[in-house]
C-alpha positions in Angstrom: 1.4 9.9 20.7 2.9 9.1 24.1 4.2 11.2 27.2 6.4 9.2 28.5 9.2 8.6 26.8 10.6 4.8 26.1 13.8 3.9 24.8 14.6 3.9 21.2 13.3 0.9 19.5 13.3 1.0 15.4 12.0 -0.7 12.6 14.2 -2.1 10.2 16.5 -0.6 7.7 20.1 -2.5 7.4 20.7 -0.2 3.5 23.4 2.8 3.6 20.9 5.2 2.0 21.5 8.8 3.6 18.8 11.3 3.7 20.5 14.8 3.0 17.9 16.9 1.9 16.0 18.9 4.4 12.3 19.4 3.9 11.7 23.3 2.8 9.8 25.1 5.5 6.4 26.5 4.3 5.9 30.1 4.6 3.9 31.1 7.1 0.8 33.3 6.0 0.7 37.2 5.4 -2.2 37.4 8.2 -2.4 34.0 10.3 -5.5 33.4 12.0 -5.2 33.7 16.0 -5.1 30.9 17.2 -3.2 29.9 20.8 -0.6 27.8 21.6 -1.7 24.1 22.1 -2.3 23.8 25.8 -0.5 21.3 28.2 -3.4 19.4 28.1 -4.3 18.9 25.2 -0.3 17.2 24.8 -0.5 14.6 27.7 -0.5 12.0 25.1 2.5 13.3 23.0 6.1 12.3 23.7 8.0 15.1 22.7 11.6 16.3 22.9 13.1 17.2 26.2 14.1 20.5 26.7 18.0 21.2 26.5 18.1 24.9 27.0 18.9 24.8 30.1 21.1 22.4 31.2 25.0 23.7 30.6 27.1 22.8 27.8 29.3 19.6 27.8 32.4 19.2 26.5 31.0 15.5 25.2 27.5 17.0 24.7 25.7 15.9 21.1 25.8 19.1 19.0 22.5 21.1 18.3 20.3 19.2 15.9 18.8 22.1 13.7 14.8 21.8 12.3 14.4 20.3 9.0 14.1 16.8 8.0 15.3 14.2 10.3 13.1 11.1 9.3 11.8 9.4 6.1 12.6 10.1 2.7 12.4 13.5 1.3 10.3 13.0 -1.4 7.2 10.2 -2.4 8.0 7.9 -5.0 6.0 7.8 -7.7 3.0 5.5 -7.8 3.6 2.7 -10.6 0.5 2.7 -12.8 -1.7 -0.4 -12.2 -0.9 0.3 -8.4 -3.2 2.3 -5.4 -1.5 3.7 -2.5 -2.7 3.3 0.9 -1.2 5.3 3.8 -1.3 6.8 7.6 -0.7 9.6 9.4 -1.2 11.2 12.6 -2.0 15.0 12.2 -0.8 15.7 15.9 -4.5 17.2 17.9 -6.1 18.6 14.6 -8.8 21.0 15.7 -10.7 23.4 13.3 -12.2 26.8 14.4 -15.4 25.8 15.2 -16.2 25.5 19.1 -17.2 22.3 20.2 -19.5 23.3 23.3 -19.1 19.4 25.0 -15.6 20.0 25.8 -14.4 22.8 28.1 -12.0 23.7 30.6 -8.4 22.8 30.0 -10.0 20.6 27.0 -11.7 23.3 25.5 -11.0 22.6 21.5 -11.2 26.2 20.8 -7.8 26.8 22.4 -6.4 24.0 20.2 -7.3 25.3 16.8 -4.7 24.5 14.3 -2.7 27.2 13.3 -2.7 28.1 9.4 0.6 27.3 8.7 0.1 23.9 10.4 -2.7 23.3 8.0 -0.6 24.1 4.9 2.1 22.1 5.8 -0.4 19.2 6.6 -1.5 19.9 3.3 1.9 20.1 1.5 2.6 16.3 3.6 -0.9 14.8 2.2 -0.4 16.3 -1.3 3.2 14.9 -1.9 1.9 11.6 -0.4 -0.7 10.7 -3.2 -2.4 8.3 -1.4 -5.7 6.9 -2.7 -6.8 6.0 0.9 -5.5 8.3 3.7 -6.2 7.0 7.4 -5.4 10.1 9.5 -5.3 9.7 13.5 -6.4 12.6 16.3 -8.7 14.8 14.3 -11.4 16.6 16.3 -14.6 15.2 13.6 -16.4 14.4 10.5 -16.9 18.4 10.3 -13.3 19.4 11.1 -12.1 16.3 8.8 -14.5 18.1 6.1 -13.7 21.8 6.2 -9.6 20.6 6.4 -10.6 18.1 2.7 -12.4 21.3 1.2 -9.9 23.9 2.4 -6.8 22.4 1.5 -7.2 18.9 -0.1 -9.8 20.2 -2.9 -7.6 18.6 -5.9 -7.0 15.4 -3.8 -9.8 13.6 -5.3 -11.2 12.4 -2.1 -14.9 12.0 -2.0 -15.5 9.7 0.5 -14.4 10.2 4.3 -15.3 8.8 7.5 -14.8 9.8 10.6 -16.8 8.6 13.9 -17.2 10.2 17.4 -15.6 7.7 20.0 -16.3 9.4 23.3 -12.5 10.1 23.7 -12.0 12.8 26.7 -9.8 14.9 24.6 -12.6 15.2 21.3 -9.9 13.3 18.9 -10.6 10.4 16.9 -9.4 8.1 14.0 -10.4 9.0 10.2 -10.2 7.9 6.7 -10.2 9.8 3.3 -10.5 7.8 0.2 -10.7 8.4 -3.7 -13.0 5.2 -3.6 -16.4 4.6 -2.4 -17.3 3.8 1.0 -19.3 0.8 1.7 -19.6 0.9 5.9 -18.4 2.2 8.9 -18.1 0.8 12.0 -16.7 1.8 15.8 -16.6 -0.2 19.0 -17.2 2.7 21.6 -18.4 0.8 24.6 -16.4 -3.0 24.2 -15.3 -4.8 27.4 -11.4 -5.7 27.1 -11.4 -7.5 30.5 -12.2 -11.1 28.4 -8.8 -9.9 27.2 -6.8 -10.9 30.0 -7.7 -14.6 29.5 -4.2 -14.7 27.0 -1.8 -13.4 29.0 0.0 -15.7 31.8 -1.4 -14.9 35.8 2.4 -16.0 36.6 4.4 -13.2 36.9 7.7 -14.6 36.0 6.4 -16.5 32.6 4.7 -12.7 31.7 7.6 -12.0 31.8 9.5 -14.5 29.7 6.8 -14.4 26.8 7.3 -10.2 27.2 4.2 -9.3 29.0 4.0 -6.0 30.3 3.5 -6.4 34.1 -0.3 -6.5 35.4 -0.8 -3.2 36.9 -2.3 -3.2 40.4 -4.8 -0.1 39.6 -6.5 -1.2 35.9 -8.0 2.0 34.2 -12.1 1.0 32.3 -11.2 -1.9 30.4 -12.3 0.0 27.5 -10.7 1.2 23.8 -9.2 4.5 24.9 -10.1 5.3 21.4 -12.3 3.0 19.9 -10.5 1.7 16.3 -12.1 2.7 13.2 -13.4 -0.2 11.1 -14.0 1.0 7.0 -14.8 -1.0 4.4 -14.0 0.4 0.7 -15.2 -0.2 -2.7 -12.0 -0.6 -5.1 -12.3 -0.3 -8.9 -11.9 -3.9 -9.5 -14.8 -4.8 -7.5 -13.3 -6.3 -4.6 -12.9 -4.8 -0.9 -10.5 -3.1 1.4 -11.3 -3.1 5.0 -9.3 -0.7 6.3 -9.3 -0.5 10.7 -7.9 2.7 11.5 -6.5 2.3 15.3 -4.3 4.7 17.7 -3.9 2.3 21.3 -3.3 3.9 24.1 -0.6 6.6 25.1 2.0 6.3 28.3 4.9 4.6 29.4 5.0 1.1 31.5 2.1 2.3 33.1 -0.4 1.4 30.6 1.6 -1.2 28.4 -1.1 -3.4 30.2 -3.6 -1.8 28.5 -2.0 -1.6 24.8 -1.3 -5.2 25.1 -5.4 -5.8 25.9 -6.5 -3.5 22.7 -4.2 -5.2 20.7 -5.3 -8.5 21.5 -8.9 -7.7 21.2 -8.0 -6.0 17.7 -6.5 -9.3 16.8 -10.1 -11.2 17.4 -11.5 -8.7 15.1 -9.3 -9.6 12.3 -9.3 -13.0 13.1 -13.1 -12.8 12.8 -13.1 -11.3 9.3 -10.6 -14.2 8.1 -12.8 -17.0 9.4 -15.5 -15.4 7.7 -13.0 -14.8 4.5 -9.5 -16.1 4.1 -9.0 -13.7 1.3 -10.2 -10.7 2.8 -8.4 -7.9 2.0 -7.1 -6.3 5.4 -4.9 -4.2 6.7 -4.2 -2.6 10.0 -3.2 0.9 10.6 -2.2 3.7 12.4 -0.3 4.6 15.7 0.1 1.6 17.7 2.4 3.4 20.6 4.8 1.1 20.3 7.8 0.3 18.4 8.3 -3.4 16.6 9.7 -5.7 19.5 6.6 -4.3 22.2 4.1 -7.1 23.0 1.2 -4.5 21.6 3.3 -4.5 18.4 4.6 -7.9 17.9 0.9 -9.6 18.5 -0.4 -8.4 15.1 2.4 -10.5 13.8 2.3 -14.1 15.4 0.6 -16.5 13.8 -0.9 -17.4 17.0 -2.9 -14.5 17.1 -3.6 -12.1 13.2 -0.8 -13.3 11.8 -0.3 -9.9 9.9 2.5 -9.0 8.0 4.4 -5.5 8.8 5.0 -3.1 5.5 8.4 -2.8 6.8 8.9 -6.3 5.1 8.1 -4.0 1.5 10.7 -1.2 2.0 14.0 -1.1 -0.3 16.1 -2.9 1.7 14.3 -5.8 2.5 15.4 -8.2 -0.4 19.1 -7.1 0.5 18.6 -8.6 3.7 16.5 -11.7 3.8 13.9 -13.2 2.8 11.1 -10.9 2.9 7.3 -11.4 2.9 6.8 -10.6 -0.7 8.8 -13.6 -1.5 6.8 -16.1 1.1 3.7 -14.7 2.1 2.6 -17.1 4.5 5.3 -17.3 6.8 4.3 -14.5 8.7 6.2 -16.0 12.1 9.9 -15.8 10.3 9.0 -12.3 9.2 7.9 -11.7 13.0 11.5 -13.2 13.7 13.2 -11.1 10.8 11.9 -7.9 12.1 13.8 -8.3 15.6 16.8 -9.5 13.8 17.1 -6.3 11.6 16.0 -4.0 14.8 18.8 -5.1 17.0 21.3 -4.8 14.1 19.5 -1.6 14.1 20.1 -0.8 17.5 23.6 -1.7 17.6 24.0 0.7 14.8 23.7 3.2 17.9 27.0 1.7 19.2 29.4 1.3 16.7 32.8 -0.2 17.4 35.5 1.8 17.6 36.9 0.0 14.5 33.9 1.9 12.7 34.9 5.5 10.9 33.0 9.0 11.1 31.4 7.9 7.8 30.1 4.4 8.5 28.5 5.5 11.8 27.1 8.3 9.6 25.9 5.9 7.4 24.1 3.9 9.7 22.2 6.3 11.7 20.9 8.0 8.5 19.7 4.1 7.3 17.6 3.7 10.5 16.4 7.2 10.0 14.6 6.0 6.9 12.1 4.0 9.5 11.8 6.2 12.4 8.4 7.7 12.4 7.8 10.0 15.6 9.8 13.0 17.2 11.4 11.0 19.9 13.3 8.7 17.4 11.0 5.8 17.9 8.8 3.7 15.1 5.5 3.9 16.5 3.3 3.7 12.9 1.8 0.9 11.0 0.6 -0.7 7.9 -0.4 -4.6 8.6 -1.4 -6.6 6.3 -3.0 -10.0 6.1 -1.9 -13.1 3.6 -4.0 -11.5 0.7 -3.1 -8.3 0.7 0.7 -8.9 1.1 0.0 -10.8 -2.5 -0.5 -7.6 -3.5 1.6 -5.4 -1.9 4.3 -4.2 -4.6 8.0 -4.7 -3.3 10.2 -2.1 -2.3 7.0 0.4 -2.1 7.2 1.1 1.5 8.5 4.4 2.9 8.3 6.8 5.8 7.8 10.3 3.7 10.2 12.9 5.5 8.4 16.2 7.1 9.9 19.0 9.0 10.8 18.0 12.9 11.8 21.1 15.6 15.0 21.4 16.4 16.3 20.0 19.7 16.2 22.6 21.7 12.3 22.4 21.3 9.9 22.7 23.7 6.7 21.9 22.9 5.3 23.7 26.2 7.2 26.5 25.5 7.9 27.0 21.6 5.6 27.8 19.1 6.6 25.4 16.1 8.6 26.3 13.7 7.3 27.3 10.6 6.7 24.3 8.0 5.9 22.1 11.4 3.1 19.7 10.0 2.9 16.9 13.0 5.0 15.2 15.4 4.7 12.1 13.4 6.0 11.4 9.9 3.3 9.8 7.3 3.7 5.9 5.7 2.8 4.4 3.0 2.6 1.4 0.9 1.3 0.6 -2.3 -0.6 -2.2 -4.1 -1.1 -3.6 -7.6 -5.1 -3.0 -8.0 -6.8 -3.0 -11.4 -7.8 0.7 -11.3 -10.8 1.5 -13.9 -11.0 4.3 -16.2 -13.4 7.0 -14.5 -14.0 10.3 -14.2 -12.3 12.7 -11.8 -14.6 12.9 -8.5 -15.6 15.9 -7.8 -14.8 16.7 -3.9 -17.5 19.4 -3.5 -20.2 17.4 -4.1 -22.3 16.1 -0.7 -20.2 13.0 0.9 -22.6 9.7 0.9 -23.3 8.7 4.8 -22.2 5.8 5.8 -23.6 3.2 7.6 -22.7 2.7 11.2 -22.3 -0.6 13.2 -22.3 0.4 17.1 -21.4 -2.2 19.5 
């Protein structure tokens, strides 16, 4: 989430394939708990829409955009059998009812307990999602984590969770809930990014160049705002899924500086696993507060650095339009390359020509819809993957699933969401071809194994 907002950057989506159904609204409870408006606070990381109440009509002003589904598709795809889906969400400052008594004041997380309704439609989200191993971003805590699993998630399947405390000011942190075992846990609350810097130019025109944010004069602790979430899974065909669930730092230009540093030091962590393993399963994930042509962003996908490959490569469209990673999976600097070509065609999709008809400009902006993932029209979310794992990715299996956005009007300090309101970010997924063995059903009430933690 981010409080400053930056100008529209997307991911890539080039098909005509408009979203017209709008995402019902869940009904809000017969007797909703109390629980108060999220504070201002509590929101300084999110971007949200500005408020339009005010200002007077225009003759050329946009008309009203109503609530309902603006991003993403409006319903999951079916998961092929043979296949495992993995996806990520942020659940937007998810706080249970239980008082934490180390935070207080404006942070106090017993002001920013999550309404019922936001719970079911959470809920409704996870449940139409499917996904075998769910990496969730800004939940309060292993207990909060819990209690939301055994409230609302009980046929879900997922036995395992993990969720770590990262000393984050606010009390939210990165989690993960999976269908398959978990092997280990790790967090890096206390790492020194300063080494960081030794990859970026000193000279402030070739920054610059290479796309550098500028190096602020005041540096913030050179630390993970919120350290990433490193877990590595057990799948039913014996092999591993390491999983690092990550959410860099909020803000505008102002802290681009220190994005670019946790993404490079995230980089040396995957690096590290594939020196150790070149066919380690990996994959990156979460809210990267930034959209695809950022430095932060684009560093997970040079080969100078990870090397990843973006899940964008695996939605529909991708085989309409070039050559996509499923079809070379080791040229991960072209797909780098083919991710800025489709977001500037994207981008002058904003613009069309005056050639262009009602329809076609209709046409467009509904196709980059598809990819858009947060509530100020921007791509912020990610799956990355590294050379093994994009062998197993399934084409065509990516998607951003549709959930119901305020309309824009909304104020966020103001409003109270409308009912059906899950998050101000839409969930991703991806899925991959995993030979899944024939076991019984886990039982979610039964007592979650610890698991073990590696502090650096």
């Amino acid at each position: 989430m981010n409080y400053v907002r930056q100008p529209s950057t997307v991911c890539a989506a080039l098909a005509i394939w408009c979203v017209a159904a709008v995402a019902p609204p869940v009904a809000p409870p017969s007797q909703p708990q109390s629980a108060p408006a999220q504070k201002d606070a509590a929101q300084k990381d999110s971007a949200k829409s500005k408020d339009n109440s005010k200002a007077a009509p225009k003759a050329t002003a946009k008309p009203k955009r109503e609530a309902g589904l603006i991003f993403g598709i409006a319903k999951a795809p079916t998961k092929a059998p043979g296949t495992i889906r993995l996806a990520a969400y942020n659940i937007e400052n998810f706080f249970d009812g239980v008082d934490d008594p180390t935070l207080s004041g404006e942070y106090d997380d017993i002001n920013m307990q999550t309404s019922e309704d936001r719970c079911k439609s959470l809920a409704k989200a996870i449940h139409d999602l499917d996904a075998d191993v769910l990496a969730l971003e800004e939940v309060e805590g292993e207990d909060a984590l819990r209690w939301f699993r055994d409230t609302y998630l009980k046929d879900m399947g997922y036995e395992f969770l993990a969720s770590k405390e990262v000393g984050y000011y606010r009390g939210v942190e990165q989690s993960l809930l999976s269908r398959f075992p978990i092997k280990d846990v790790q967090v890096w609350t206390s790492e020194d990014l300063a080494p960081m810097e030794k990859y970026i130019p000193k000279d402030a025109d070739q920054r610059k160049k290479e796309g550098w944010g500028e190096d602020p004069k005041e540096k913030e602790p050179l630390q993970f705002q919120r350290s990433p979430l490193k877990v590595s899974i057990g799948l039913p065909d014996h092999t591993t899924l390491i999983v690092y669930v990550l959410h860099h730092k909020a803000g505008g230009k102002a802290t681009v500086h220190h994005r670019e540093l946790e993404a490079l030091r995230m980089n040396e962590l995957v690096r590290a696993d594939l020196q150790q393993n070149a066919n380690a399963l990996v994959a990156v994930v979460g809210d990267f507060n930034a959209t695809p042509n950022e430095k932060a962003a684009k560093l997970y996908r040079d080969k100078k650095f990870a090397g990843l490959v973006s899940a964008y490569e695996f939605r529909p469209e991708a085989a309409k339009t070039k050559k996509s990673a499923a079809q070379d999976s080791t040229n991960s600097g072209d797909t780098a390359q083919a991710d800025e070509s489709a977001d500037d065609s994207l981008d002058k999709a904003d613009a069309p020509s005056k050639d262009d008809d009602a329809k076609n400009a209709a046409d467009k902006k509904a196709a980059k819809n598809l990819y858009l993932t947060h509530i100020t029209n921007r791509c912020i979310d990610y799956i990355m993957l590294s050379p093994a794992l994009v062998k197993l990715a399934v084409p065509k299996s990516f998607f951003v699933l549709g959930t119901l956005m305020p309309g824009s009007n909304y104020d966020y300090k103001k409003d109270k969401p409308p009912a059906g309101y899950a998050s101000d970010h839409c969930p991703i997924a991806l899925d991959f071809t995993v030979e899944t063995a024939k076991t019984a059903k886990p039982k979610t009430n039964a007592d979650v194994p610890a698991a073990k933690e590696v502090v650096k």
